[in-house]
N, C-alpha and C positions, 0 to 999 in steps of 0.2 A: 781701649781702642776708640777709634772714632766709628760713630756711624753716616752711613753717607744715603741718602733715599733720591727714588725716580718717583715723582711725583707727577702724574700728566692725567690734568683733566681734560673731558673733551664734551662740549658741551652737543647736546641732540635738539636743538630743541627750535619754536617757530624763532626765526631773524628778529621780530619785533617783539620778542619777550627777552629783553636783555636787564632786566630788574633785580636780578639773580648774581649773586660772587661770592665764588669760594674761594678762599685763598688758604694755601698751606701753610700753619704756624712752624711745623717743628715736629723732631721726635722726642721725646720722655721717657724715662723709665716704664713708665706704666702704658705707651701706646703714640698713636701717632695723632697732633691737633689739627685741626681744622676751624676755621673761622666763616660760616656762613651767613652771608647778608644781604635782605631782601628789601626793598622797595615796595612798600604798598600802601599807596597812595588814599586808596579810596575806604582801605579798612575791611576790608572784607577776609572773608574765612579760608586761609590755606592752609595746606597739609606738608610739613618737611620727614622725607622717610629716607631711609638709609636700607639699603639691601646689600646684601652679600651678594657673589657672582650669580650663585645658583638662585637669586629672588628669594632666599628667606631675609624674612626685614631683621634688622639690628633695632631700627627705634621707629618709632613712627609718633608723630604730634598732630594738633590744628592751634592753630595761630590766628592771632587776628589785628598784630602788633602793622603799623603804620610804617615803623622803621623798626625790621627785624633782626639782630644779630645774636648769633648764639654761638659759641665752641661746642667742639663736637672731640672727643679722644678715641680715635678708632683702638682697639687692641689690636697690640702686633701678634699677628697671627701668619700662618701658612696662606690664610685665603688673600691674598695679595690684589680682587676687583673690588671695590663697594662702588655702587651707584648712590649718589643723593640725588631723590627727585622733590621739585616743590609744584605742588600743583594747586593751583587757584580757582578755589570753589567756585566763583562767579564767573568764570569764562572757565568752563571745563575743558577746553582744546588748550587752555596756556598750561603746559605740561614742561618743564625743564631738568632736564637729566644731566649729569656728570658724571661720568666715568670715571672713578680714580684709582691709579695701578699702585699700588703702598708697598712695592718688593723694596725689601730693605738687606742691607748689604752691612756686613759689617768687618771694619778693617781691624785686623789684631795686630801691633809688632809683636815680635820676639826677640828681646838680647840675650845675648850669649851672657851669662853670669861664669864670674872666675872663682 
């Protein structure tokens, strides 16, 4: 069958911290991709975390890549919120959160065999 996903992020975060994109690759056998990518300019020390609905973290890192981009394979699970936040050491208030809804759907046919 096919599968079909609502993918909808929503970003929280200050207007002028727009250095941050996530974009959704796909679903896989093994889980749902995501491609996150950061801007940082000046080199300095950030943190990319992943939480479930309930705030247990999936992953959590620190980074200090200039131009950051990493995939990320959620597992398809029941829990359908994860949050990616990145937050940059050096300005503690640039805090950027996304919401992302991962409910996946999936279409079966069925034909009639003779």
């Amino acid at each position: 069958g096919t599968t079909a996903m609502a993918v909808h992020a929503q970003s929280t975060s200050n207007p002028a911290y727009k250095n941050v994109e996530i974009r959704y690759l796909g679903v896989t056998d093994d889980g749902v991709l995501f491609n996150v990518a950061y801007d940082n300019p000046n080199g300095s020390k950030f943190s990319v975390m992943l939480l479930y609905k309930e705030g247990t973290p999936l992953f959590q890192e620190v980074y200090s890549d200039k131009k950051f981009e990493k995939r990320f394979m959620l597992p398809k699970t029941d829990n359908d919120k994860v949050t990616f936040v990145v937050r940059n050491f050096r300005d503690a208030d640039l805090k950027q959160s996304f919401e992302i809804n991962t409910h996946i759907t999936e279409d079966l046919v069925v034909t009639k065999v003779k």
